[in-house]
C-alpha positions in Angstrom: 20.7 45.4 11.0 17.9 42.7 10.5 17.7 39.7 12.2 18.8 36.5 10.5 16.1 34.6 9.0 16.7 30.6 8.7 14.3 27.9 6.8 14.8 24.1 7.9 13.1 21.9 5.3 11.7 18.1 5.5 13.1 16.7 2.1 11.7 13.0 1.4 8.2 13.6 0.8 8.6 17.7 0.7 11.5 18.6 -1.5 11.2 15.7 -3.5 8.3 13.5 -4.7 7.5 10.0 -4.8 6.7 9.7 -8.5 9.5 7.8 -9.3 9.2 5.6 -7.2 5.6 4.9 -7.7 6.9 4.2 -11.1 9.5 1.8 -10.6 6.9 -0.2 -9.0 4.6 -0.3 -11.3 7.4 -1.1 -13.9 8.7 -3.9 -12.1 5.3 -5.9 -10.1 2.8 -3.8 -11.5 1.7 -6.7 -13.8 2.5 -9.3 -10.8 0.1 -7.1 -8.5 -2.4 -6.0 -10.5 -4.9 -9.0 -10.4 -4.9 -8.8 -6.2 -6.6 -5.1 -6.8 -3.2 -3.5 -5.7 -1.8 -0.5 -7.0 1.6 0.2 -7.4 0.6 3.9 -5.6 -1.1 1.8 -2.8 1.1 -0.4 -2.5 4.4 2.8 -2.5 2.5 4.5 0.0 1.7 1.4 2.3 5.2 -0.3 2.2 6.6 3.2 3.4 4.4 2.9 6.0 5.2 0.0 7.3 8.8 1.1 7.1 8.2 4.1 9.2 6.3 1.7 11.8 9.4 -0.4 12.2 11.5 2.7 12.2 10.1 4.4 14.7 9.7 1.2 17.1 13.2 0.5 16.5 14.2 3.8 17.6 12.2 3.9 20.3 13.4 1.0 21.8 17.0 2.4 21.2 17.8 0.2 18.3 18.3 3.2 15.8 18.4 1.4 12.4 18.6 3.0 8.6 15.4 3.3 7.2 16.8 1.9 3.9 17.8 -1.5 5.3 13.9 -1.5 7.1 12.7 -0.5 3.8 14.0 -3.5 2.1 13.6 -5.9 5.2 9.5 -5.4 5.0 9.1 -5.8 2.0 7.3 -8.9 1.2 5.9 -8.5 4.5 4.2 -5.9 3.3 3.3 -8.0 0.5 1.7 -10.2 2.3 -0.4 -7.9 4.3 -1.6 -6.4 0.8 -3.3 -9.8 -0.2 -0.5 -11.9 -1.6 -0.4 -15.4 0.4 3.1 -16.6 -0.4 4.9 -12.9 -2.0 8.8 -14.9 -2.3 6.6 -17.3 -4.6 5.3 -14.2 -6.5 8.1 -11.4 -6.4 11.9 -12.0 -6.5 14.6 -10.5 -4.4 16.0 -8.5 -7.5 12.8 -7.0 -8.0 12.6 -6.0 -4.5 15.8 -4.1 -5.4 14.4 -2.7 -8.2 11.6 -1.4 -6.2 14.2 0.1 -4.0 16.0 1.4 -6.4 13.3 3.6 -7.4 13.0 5.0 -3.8 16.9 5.9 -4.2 16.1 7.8 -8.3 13.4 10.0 -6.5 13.1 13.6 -8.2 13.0 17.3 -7.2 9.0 18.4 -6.8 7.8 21.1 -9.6 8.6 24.7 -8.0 11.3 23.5 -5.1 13.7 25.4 -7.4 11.4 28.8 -7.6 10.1 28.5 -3.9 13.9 28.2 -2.7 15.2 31.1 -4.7 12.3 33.7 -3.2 12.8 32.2 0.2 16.9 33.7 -0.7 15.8 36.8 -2.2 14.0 37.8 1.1 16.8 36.9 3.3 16.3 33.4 4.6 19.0 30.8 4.6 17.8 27.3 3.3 18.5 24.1 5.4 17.1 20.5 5.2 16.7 18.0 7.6 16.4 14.5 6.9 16.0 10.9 8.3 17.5 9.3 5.1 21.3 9.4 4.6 22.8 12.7 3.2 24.5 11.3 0.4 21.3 10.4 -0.9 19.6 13.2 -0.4 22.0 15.3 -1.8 22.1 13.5 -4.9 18.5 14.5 -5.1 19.3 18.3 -5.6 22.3 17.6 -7.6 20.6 16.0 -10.2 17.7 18.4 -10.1 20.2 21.2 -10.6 19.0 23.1 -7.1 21.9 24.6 -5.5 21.6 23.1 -1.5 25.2 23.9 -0.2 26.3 20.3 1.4 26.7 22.0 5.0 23.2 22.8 5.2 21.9 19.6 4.9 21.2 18.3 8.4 20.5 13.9 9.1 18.8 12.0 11.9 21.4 9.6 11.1 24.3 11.2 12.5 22.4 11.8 15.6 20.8 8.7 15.7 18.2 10.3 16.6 14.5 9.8 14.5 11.8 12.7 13.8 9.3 13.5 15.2 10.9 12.8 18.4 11.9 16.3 19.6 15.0 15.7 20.5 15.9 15.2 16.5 15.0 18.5 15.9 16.0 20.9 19.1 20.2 20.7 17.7 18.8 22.5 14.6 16.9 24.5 16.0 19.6 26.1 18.6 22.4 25.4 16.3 19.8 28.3 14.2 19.2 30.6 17.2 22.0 32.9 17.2 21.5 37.2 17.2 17.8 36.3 17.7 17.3 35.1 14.3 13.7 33.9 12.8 13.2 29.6 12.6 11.2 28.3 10.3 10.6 24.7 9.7 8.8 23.5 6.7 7.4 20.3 5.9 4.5 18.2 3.6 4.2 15.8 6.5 2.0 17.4 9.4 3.1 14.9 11.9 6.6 16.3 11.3 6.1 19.9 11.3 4.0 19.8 14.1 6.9 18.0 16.2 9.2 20.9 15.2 6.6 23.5 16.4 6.5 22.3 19.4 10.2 22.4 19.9 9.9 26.5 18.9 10.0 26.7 14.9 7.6 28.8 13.0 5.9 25.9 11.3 4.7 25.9 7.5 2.7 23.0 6.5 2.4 22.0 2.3 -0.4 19.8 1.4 1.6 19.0 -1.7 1.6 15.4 -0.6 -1.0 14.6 2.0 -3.3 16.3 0.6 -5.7 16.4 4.3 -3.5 17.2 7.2 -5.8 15.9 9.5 -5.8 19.0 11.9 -8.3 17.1 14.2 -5.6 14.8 15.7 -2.9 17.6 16.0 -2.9 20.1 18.4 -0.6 22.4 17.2 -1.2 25.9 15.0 0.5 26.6 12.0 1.6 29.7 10.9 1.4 29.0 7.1 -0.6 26.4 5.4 -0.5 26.4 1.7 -1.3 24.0 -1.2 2.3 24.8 -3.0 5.4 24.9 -2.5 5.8 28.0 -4.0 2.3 29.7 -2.4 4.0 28.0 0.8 7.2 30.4 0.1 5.3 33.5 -0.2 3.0 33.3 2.8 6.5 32.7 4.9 7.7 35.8 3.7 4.6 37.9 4.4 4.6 36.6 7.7 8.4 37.1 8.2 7.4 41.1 7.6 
């Protein structure tokens, strides 16, 4: 009898893109932006930034907070940071909704659906692990029409407990190491798949969204790095042989 075989996936960032969000953004302050040289990609990318930042600190400090309620808290900060002297004077609270609002309609990357389905057909069972809340995230897959039974989907925010900090991933991990079975976690962020590796997953890195993984400042080997989510699948499953 074979071993199990088990799959952990990142989803914000990996499973689904930020498209949507990029384009609520651009819908809502692109006009109001646009003459400060900001982007509405630019600014996306660096608002979620600064969200993580607080994030992090926060739980470092043991003040575990929802990234959602960061998200909106920094926003005009962020704002402000980007070039805008007085943002509240610029960009309205509703529109920060709006903005937010576009984080929470985020969409199912092209080929999650096919990469999932040969990752099944060789024996591995699919899980994700989050930071955002699972209600969310599984509204993600339900409106993208990818099956993602609601018991595999795995939060930091039950634990209270953010990635990368190991601890947020080893109760997946042993939770997954029963009969000896195969761990794989799988990720576009390297900063989070190399935190898993280091706990004892196989590690798969897509550069889907990162584009450069910026191997030089992590010290950790992969086992797969691919440019697709579904080139990502097959490599796992040649080295799973």
């Amino acid at each position: 009898m074979s071993k199990p075989k088990h799959i952990v996936f990142d989803i914000v960032g990996t499973c689904v893109s930020f498209t949507a969000y990029h384009a609520a953004i651009q819908r809502t302050i692109g006009t109001k932006i646009a003459p400060y040289n900001i982007t509405a990609q630019f600014f996306g990318y660096s608002w979620m930034t600064a969200a993580e930042l607080e994030f992090t600190f926060l739980s470092l400090s043991e003040r575990y907070t929802p990234y959602k309620q960061i998200l909106k808290s920094v926003f005009f900060r962020t704002l402000f940071f980007a070039g805008i002297p007085n943002p509240r004077d610029l960009v309205t609270e509703e529109e920060c909704e709006a903005c937010i609002k576009g984080y929470e309609d985020l969409e199912l990357r092209e080929g999650l659906r096919e990469c999932f389905e040969k990752l099944r057909e060789a024996g591995f069972t699919v899980w994700g692990l989050t930071t955002a809340d699972l209600k969310r995230v599984r509204g993600y897959f339900e409106k993208g029409g990818v099956e993602m039974p609601a018991e595999n989907f795995l939060s930091c925010d039950s634990s209270g407990i953010a990635k990368p900090a190991l601890e947020a991933y080893r109760p997946a991990f042993e939770m997954l190491g029963k009969e000896g079975a195969e761990r794989w976690f799988a990720a576009a962020h390297m900063w989070d798949v190399s935190a898993a590796v280091k706990v004892g997953f196989r590690g798969a890195y897509c550069s889907v969204y990162e584009q450069d993984p910026c191997l030089e400042i992590y010290n950790t080997q992969m086992d797969v790095m691919a440019d697709s989510l579904c080139e990502m699948a097959d490599e796992i499953i040649a080295a799973s042989k």
